[in-house]
C-alpha positions in Angstrom: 102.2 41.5 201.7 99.1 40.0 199.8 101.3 36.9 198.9 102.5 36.3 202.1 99.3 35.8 203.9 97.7 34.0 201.0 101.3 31.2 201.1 100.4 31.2 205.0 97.0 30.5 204.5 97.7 27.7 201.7 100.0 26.5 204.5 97.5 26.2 207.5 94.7 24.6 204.9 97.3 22.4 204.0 98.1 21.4 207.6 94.5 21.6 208.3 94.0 18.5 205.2 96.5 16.9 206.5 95.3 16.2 209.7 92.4 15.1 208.7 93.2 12.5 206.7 95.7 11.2 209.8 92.8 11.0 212.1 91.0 9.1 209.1 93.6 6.9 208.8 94.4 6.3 212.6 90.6 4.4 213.2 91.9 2.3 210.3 94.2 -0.8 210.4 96.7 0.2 207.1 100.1 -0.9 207.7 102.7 1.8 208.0 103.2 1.8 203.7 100.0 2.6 203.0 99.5 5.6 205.2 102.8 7.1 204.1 101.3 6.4 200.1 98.1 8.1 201.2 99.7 11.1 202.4 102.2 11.6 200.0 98.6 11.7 197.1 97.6 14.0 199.0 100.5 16.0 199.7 101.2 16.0 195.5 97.4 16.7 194.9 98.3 19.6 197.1 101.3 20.7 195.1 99.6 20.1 191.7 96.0 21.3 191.9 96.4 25.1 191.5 98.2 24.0 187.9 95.7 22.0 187.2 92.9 24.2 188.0 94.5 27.0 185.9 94.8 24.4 182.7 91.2 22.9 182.7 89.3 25.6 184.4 85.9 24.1 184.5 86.3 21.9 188.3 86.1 21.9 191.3 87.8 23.5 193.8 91.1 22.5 195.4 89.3 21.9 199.0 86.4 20.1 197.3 88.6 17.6 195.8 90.6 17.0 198.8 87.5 16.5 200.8 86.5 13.9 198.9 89.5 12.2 198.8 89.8 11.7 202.4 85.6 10.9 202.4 86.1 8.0 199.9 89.0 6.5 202.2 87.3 7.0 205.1 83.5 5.3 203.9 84.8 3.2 200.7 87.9 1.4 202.0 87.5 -1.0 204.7 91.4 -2.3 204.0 94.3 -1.5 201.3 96.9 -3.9 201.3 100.2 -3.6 199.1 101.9 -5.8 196.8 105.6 -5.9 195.9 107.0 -5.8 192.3 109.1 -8.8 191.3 111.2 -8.5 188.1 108.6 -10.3 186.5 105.3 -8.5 187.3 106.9 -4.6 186.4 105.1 -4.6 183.0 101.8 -5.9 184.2 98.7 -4.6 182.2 96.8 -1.3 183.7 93.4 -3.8 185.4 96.4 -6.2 187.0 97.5 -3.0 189.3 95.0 -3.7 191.7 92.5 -6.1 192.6 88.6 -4.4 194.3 87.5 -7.3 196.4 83.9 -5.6 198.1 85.5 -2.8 200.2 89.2 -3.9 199.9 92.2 -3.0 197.9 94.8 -4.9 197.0 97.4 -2.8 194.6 100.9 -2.4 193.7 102.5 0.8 195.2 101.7 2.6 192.6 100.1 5.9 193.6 98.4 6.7 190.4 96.6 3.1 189.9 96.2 3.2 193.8 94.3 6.6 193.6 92.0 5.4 190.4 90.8 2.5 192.9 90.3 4.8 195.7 87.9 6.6 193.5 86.6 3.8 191.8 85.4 1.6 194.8 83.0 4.8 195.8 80.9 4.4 192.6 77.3 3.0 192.5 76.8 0.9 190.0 73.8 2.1 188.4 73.2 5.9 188.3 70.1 5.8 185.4 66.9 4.6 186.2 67.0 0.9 184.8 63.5 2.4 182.4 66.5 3.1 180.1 66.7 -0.6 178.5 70.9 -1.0 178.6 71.2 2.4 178.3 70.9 2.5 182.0 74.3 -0.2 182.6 76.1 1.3 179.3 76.0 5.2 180.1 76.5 4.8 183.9 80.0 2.9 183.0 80.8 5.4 180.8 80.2 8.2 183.3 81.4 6.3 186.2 84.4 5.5 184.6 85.1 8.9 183.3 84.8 10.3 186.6 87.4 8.0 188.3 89.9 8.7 185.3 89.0 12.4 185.8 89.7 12.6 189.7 93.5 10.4 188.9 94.0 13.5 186.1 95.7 16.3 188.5 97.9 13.7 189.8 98.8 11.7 186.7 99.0 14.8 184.6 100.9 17.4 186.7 104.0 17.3 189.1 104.1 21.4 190.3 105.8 22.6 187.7 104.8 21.3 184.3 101.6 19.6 182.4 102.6 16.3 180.6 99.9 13.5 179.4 101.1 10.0 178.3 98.4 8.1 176.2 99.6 5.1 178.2 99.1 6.2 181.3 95.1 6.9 180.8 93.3 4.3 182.5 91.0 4.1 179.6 91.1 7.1 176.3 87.6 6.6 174.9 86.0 6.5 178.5 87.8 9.9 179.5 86.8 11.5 175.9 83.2 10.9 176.4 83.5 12.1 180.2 85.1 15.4 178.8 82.9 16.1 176.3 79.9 15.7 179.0 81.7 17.9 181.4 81.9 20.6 179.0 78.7 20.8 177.9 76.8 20.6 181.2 80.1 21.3 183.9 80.9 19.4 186.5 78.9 20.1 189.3 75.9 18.7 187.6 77.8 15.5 187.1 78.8 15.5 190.8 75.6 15.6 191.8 74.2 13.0 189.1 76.7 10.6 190.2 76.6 11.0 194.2 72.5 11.7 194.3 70.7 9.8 197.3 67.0 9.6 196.4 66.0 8.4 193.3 63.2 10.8 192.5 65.2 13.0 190.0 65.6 11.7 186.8 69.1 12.8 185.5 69.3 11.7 182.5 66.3 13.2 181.2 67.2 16.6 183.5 70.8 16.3 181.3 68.8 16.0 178.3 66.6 18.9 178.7 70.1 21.0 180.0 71.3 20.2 176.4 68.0 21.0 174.7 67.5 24.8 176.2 71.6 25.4 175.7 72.4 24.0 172.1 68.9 23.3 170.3 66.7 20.1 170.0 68.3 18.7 166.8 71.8 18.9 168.1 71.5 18.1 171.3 69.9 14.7 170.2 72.1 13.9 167.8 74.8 14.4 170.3 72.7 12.0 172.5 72.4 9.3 170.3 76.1 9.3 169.7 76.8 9.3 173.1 74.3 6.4 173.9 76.0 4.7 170.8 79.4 4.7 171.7 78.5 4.3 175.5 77.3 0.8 174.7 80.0 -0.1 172.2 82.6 0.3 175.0 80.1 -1.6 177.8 79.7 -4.6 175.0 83.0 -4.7 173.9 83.8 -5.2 177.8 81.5 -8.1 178.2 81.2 -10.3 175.1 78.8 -12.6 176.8 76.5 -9.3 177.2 77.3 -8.8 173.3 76.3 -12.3 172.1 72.9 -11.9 174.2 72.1 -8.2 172.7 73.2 -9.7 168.7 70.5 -12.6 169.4 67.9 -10.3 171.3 68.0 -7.8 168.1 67.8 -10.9 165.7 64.5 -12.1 167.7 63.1 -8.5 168.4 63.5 -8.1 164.5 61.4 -11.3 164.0 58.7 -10.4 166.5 58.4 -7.2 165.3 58.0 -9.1 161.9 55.2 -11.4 163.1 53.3 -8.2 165.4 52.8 -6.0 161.9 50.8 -9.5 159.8 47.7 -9.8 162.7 46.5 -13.2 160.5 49.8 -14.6 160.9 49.8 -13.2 164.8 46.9 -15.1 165.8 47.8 -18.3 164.0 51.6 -18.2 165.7 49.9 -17.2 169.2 47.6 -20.2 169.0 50.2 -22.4 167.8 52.8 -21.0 171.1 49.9 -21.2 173.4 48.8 -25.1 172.6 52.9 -25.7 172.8 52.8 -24.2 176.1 49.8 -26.0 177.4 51.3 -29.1 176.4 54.3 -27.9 178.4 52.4 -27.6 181.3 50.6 -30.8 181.0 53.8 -32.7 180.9 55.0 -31.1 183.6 51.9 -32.1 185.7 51.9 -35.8 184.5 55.4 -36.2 185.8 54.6 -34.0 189.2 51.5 -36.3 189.7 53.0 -39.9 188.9 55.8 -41.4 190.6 56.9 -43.6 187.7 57.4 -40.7 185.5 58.8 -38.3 187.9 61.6 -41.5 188.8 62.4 -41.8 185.1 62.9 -38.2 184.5 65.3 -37.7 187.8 67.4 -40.6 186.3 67.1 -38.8 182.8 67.9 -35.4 184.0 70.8 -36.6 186.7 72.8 -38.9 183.7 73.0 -36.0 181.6 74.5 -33.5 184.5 78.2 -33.3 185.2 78.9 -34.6 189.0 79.1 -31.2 190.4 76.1 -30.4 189.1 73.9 -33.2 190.2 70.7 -33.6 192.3 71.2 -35.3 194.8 67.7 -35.1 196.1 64.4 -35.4 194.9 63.2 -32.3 196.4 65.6 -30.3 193.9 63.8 -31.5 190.7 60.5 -30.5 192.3 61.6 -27.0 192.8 62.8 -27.2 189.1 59.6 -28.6 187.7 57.6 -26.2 189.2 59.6 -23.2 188.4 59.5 -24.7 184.5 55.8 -24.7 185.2 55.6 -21.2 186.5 57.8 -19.7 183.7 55.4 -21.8 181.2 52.2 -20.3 182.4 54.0 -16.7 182.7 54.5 -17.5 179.0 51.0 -18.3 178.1 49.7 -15.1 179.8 52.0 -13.2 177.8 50.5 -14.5 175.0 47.2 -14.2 175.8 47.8 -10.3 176.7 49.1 -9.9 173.2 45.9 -10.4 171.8 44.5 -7.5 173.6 44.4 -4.3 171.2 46.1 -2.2 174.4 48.8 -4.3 175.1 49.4 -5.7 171.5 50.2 -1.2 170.8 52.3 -1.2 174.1 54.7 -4.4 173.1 54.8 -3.2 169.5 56.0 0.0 170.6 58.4 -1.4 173.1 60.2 -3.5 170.4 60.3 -0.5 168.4 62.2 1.5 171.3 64.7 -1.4 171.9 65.1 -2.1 168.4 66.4 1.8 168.0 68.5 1.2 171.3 70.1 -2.3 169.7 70.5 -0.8 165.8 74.1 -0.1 167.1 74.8 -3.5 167.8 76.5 -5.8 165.6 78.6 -9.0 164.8 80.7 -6.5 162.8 84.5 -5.6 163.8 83.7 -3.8 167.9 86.7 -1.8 167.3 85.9 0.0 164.0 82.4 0.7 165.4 83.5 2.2 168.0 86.6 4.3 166.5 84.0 5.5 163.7 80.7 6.7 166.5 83.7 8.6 168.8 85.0 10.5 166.2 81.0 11.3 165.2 81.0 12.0 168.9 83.0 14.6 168.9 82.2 16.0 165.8 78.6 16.7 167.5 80.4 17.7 170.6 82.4 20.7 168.3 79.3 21.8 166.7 77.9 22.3 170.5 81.3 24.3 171.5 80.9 26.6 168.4 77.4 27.3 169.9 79.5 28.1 173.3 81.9 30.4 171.3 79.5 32.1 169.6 77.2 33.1 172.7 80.2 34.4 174.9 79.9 38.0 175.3 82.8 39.1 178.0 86.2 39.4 177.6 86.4 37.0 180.6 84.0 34.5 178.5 86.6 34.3 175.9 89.2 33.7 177.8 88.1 30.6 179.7 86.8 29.1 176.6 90.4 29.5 175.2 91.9 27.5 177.9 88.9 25.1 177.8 89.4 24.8 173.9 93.2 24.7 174.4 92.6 21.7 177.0 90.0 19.7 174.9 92.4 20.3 171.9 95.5 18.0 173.9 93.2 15.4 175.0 95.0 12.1 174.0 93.1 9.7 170.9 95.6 8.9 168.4 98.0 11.5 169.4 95.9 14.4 170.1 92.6 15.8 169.3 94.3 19.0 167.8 96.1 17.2 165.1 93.0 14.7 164.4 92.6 14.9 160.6 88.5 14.1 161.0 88.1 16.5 162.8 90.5 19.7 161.6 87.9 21.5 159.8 85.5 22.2 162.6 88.8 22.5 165.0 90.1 25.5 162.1 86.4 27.0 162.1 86.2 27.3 166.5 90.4 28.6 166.6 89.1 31.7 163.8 85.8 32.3 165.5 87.4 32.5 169.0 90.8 34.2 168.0 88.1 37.2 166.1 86.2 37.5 169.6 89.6 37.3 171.4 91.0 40.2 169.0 87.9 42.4 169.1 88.1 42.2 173.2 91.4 43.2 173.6 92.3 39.8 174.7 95.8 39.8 172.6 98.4 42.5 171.3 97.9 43.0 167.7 101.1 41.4 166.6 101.1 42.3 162.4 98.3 43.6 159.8 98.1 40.4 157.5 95.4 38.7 159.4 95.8 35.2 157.8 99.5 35.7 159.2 98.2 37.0 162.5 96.0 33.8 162.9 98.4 31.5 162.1 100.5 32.7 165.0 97.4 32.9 167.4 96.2 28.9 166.4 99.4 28.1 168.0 98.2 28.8 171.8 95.9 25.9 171.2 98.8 23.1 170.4 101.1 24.0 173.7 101.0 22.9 177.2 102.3 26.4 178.6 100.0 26.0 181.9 99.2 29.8 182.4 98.1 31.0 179.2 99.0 34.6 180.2 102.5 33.8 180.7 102.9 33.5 176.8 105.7 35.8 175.3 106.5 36.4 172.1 109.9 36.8 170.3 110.7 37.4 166.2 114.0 36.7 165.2 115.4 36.5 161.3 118.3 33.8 160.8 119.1 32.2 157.9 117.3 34.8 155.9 113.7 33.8 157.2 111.4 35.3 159.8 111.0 32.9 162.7 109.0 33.4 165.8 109.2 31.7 169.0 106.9 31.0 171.8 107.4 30.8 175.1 106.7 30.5 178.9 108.3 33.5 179.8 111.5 33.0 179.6 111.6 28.9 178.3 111.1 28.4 174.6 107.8 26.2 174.0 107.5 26.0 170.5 109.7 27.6 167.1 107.7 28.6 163.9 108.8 29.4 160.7 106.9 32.4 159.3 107.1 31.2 155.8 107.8 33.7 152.4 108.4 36.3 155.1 112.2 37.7 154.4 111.4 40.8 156.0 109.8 42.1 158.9 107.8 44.8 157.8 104.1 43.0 158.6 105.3 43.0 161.9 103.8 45.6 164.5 106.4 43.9 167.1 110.3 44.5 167.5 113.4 42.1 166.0 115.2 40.4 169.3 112.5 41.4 171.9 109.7 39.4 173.6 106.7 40.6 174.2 103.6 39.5 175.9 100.7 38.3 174.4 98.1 38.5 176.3 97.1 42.1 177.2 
């Protein structure tokens, strides 16, 4: 009786969802395709959610989701507008799927990529206080970014009945690796709220950092921090590589600076020396402002040297440039001259300092290996941080969402998947024992045999399948071929076969020959 009212409830919020995003999409002026695409997301988000919620456990819920759906094509989407395949555009590259022009969409009907735009057209652009020298542009991509892949995920990764993830398909891997490691250590409603906050006044990022330093200790939680900000802009430079050139040459003439601050003889001499350069500037500047001769030469000079689209065509345009030369000059010279205040000579010398640490990732170096060798650091912090989780869990319930929120980190796709990452098996090994001992001493599992290295073998296995209700796991032992073999399986549909190696006979076994059992109790 229970399961009928809850299917006819489902049924009415379902309707209820639907309705809503008609009446959204009635005030707008999308063409018959694009309402029919919009409502057929929404009617597999609908199918596919519950799945998903039971795989990843840590988001939001179902209604939450959907409401935001329908409020990001109500307020974000001023016009979507679909274009049609030809034979020669089907294997176009994932940022050809759709174009963002301000408030408008123009995709391929591709409901996946048309989705990840939806999303993506909602973000602000800047979601750290711009204090955080490119920490601020470099972090908010990665988080922004993250997010949008993250919101595509229940629809990309789950059709109703089954849990699949193609490497392919992910709009960007390193982007959703650092957005799942940040959702796990702080959950996602604090993001939610990081990423659609109104009024400024709340720092975030320093309210994420102190969330991290009460949960996982100082010294960890910055050295997951600093990893994080590393790899964050390694991903934002290796997007822009005019951005990278001009960070490579800022560190080269921060370095210098810095160089010249710490020898106060060699300071003076090389302020007094700028500042008479500068005055001279200015002077020319003025000569050619106050004499018609010169200022007739240099328009000639300046206009024979510009490109046709780029010339002035009137003398009021070099003015405007001569005195913004002479304003920029004189900016110049009062920097200087606040230099050689003791106050302000401390503040720039620290400020270098802090930018220097910011820019010490940066480098003409190969992007790529940089940033393969700081995500794999990444996560290494990141696993130290989940042991920490592991270890503090108390309740029977604890346990067993951290095994379905281990489970789900351990399939995330980054050369394969994380499970079988060779960098990383050791502190992988070290989490599967800890949380299969707390899972054992709860009563979470049966007790399947008495040789515990055997019994953990067999248990490490839960972590490398994508059976989507955990507690649908049953457990068979068969002999054939003289060897013991076990299988695993969603209750009746074989997942995965393992050899139980120098095992000819059963007697370790607590479980019968030929009969599955469940695992979880």
């Amino acid at each position: 009786m229970q399961n009928r009212k809850e299917k006819l409830f489902g049924k009415i919020v379902k309707k209820d969802y639907e309705n809503e995003l008609e009446e959204v999409l009635e005030e707008k002026n999308f063409n018959e395709d694009v309402k029919n695409l919009l409502l057929n997301i929404l009617y597999k988000i609908e199918n596919a959610y519950n799945d998903y919620q039971t795989v990843k456990r840590n988001v939001e819920s179902k209604e939450e989701y959907i409401k935001e759906y329908i409020k990001a094509i109500k307020y974000g989407c001023s016009d979507i507008q679909l274009n049609s395949y030809d034979e020669s555009e089907k294997n176009k590259s994932k940022e050809k799927d759709f174009i963002i022009e301000d408030n408008k969409i123009i995709a391929y009907p591709v409901e996946i990529k048309l989705l990840y735009a939806i999303f993506l057209i909602n973000i602000k652009d800047n979601i750290i206080d711009d204090e955080y020298f490119l920490i601020d542009k470099a972090l908010s991509k990665a988080i922004n970014i993250g997010y949008c892949i993250d919101k595509v995920e229940p629809l990309r990764d789950f059709n109703g009945w089954s849990w699949t993830t193609l490497k392919e398909e992910v709009e960007n891997i390193e982007y959703n690796l650092i957005f799942q490691n940040i959702r796990s250590v702080v959950g996602i409603q604090f993001i939610k709220e990081w990423i659609n906050k109104e009024v400024y006044i709340i720092d975030y990022l320093d309210l994420f950092e102190k969330k991290l330093y009460a949960v996982y200790g100082e010294k960890l939680a910055k050295n997951f921090l600093e990893k994080l900000k590393n790899i964050s802009i390694l991903l934002y430079l290796k997007d822009d590589k005019k951005q990278n050139r001009e960070m490579i040459k800022l560190k080269k003439s921060l370095k210098k600076e810095l160089e010249e601050l710490k020898d106060t003889k060699k300071l003076i001499s090389y302020i007094s020396r700028n500042k008479k350069k500068i005055n001279n500037k200015i002077e020319e500047v003025d000569r050619i402002l106050n004499n018609r001769v010169l200022f007739d030469e240099e328009y000639k000079k300046r206009n024979e040297k510009l490109k046709l689209k780029d010339k002035m065509f009137s003398t009021r345009t070099l003015i405007q440039e001569l005195q913004k030369e002479r304003n920029n000059l004189l900016n110049e010279f009062e920097q200087y001259n606040n230099l050689l205040n003791p106050n302000n000579y401390i503040i720039r010398k620290k400020e270098i300092e802090e930018k220097l640490k910011i820019l010490f990732i940066v480098s003409d170096e190969n992007i790529e290996d940089l940033i393969c060798e700081n995500i794999i650091e990444l996560q290494k912090k990141f696993l130290d941080m989940f042991y920490i989780k592991v270890s503090n869990s108390k309740t029977k319930n604890e346990i067993i969402e951290l095994i379905y929120e281990f489970r789900y980190y351990c399939m995330l796709p980054y050369n394969g998947h994380i499970y079988n990452s060779k960098n990383l098996k050791t502190r992988i090994n070290k989490i599967s024992e800890l949380l299969i001992q707390k899972a054992v001493e709860h009563k979470v599992f049966i007790k399947i045999c008495n040789d515990v290295s055997l019994y953990g073998k067999i248990l490490k296995e839960i972590f490398n399948t994508r059976i989507i209700s955990l507690e649908n796991i049953f457990l068979e032992m068969y002999i054939e071929d003289e060897k013991l073999y076990l299988n695993i399986m969603d209750e009746k549909n074989l997942e995965k076969k393992i050899e139980i190696k120098n095992k000819s006979s059963n007697e370790e076994f607590l479980i019968k020959l030929n009969k599955s059992i469940k695992l979880f109790i």
